[in-house]
VOKOL-641944 format. One line per 8 residues: their letters; for each residue x, y, z of N, C-alpha, C, CB. Coordinates in nm, 2 decimals, decimal comma. Atoms other than C-alpha are relative to their C-alpha. Glycine has a CB too. Layout:
BEGIN
A	X Y Z X Y Z X Y Z X Y Z | ...
END
This chain:
BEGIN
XXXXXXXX	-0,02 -0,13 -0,06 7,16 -2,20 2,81 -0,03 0,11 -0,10 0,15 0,01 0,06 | 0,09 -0,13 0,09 7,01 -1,86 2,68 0,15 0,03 -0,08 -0,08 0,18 0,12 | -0,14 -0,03 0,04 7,28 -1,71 2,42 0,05 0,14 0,09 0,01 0,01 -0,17 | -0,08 -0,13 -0,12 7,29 -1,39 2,66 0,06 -0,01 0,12 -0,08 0,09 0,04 | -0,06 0,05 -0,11 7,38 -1,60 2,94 0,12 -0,04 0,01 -0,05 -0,09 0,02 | -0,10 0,06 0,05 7,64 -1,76 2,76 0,11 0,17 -0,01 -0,05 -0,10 -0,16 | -0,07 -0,08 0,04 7,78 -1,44 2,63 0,07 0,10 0,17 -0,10 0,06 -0,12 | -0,06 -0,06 -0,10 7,77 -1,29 2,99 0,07 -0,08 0,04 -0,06 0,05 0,08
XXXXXXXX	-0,10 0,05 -0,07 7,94 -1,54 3,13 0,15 -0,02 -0,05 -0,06 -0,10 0,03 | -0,17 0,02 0,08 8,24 -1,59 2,87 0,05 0,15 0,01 0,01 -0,05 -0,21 | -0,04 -0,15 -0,09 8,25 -1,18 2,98 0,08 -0,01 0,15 -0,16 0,07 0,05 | -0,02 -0,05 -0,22 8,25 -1,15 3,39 0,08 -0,14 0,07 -0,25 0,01 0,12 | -0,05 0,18 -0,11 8,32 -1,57 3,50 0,17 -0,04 -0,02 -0,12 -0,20 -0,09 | -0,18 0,05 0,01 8,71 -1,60 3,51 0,07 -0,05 0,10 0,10 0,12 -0,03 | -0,09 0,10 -0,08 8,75 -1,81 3,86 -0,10 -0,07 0,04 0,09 0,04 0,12 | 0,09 0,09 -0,05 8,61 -2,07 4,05 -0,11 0,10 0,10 0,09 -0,13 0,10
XXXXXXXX	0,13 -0,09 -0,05 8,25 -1,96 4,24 0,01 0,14 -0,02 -0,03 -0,01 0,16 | 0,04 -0,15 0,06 8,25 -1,63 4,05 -0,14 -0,01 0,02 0,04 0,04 -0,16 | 0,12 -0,01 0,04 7,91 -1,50 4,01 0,01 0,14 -0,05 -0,10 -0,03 0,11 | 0,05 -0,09 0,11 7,76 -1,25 3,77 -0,17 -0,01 0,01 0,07 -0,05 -0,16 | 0,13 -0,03 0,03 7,43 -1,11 3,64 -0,03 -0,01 -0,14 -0,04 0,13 0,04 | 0,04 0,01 0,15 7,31 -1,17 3,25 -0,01 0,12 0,02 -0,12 -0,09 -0,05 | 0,01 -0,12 0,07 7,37 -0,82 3,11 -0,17 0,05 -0,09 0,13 -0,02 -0,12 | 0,16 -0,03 0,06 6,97 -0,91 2,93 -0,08 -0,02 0,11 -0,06 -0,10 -0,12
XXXXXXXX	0,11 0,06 -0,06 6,80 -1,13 3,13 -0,01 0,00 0,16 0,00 -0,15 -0,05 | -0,06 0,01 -0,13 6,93 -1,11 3,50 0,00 -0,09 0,03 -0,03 0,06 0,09 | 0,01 0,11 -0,02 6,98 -1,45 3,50 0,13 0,00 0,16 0,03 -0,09 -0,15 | -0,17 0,05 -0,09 7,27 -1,54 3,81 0,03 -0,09 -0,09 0,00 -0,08 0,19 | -0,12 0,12 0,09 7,55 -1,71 3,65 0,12 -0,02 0,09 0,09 0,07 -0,16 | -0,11 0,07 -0,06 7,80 -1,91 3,86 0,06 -0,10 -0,09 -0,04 -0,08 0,13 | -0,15 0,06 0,08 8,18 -2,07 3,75 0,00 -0,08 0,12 0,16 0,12 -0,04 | -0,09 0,09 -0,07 8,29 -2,36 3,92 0,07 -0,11 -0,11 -0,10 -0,07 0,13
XXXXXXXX	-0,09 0,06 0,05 8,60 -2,53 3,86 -0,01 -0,13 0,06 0,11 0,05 0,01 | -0,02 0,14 -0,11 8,59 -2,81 4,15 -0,14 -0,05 -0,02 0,05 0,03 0,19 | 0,10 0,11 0,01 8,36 -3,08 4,10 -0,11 0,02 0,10 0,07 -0,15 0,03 | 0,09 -0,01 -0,11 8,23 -3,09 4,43 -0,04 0,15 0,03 0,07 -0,08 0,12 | 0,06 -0,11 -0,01 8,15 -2,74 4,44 -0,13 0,01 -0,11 0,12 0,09 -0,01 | 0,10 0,01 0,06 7,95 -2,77 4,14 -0,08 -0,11 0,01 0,03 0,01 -0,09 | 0,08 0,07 0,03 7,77 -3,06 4,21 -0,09 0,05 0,12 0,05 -0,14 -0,01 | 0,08 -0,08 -0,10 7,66 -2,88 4,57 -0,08 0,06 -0,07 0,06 0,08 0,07
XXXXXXXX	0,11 -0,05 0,06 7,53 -2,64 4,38 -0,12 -0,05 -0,09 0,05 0,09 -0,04 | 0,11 0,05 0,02 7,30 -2,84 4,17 -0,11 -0,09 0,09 0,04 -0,06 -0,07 | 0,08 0,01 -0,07 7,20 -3,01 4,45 -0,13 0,07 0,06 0,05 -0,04 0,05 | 0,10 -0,07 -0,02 7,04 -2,71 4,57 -0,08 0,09 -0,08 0,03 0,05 0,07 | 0,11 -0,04 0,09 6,89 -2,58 4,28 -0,07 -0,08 -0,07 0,04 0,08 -0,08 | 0,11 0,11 0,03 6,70 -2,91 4,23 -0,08 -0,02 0,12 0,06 -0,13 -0,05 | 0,05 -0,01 -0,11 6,60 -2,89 4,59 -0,09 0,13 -0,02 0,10 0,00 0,09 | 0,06 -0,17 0,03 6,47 -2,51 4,51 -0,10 -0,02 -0,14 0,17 0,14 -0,06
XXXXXXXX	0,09 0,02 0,04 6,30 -2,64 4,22 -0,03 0,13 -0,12 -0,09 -0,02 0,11 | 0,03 -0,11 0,10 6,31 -2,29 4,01 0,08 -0,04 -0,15 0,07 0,15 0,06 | -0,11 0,06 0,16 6,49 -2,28 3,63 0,10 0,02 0,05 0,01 0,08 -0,16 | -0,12 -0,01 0,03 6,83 -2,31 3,54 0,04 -0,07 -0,10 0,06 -0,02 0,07 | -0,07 0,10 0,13 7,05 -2,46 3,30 0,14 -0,05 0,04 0,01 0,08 -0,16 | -0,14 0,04 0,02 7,39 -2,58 3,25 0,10 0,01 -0,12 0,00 -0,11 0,04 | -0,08 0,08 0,10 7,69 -2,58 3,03 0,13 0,01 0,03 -0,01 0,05 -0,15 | -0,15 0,00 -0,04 8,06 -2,64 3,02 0,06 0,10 -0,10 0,07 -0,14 -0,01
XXXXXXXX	-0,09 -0,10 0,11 8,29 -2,33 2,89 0,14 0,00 0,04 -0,05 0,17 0,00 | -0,15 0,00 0,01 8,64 -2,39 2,87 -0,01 -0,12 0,10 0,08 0,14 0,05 | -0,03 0,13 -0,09 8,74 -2,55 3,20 -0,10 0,04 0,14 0,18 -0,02 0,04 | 0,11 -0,05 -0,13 8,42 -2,38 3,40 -0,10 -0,10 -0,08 -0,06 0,21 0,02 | 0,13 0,09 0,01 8,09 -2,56 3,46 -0,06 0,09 0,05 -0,02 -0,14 0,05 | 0,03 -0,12 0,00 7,89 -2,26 3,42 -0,14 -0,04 0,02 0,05 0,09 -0,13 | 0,18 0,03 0,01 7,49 -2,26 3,56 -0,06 0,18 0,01 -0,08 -0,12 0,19 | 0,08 -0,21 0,02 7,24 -1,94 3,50 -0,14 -0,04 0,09 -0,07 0,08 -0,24
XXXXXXXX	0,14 0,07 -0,13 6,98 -1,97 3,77 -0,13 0,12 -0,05 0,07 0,04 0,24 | 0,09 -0,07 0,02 6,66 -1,77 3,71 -0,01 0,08 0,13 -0,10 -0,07 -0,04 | 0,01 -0,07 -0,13 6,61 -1,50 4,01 -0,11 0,03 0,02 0,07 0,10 0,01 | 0,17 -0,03 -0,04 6,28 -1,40 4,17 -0,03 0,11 -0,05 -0,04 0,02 0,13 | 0,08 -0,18 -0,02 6,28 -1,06 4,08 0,07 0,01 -0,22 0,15 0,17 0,19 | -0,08 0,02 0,16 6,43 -1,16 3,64 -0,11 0,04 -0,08 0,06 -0,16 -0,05 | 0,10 -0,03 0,07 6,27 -1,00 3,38 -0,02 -0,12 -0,10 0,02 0,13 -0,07 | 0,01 0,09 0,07 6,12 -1,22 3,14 0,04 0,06 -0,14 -0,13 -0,05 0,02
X	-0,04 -0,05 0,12 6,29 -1,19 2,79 -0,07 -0,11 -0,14 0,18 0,00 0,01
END
């Protein structure tokens, strides 16, 4: 995960399916706590086929999705 991704998200993500914007990159950043919420969502952003990443922060499983309209940094 980008370190500005990271940094927004240990910012704005403080419950389950939060979402946020990378303060640089406008990446989307979603928090999930529940398993099965997060694994939904990977399903469909491997179905969608665009970037993303993953990591775990604290007790979130935090993804930064690339958006259509994201500047490139």
């Amino acid at each position: 995960m980008k370190p500005c991704c990271l940094k927004s998200a240990k910012r704005y993500l403080n419950k389950n399916r939060a979402v946020a914007i990378c303060d640089r990159c406008d990446f989307l950043l979603m928090a999930y706590t529940q398993q099965q919420d997060y694994e939904e969502a990977l399903k469909s952003l491997e179905a969608w086929g665009g970037e993303f990443s993953i990591t775990k922060l604290g007790r979130f499983q935090i993804v930064a999705k690339a958006r259509s309209s994201a500047r490139q940094v």
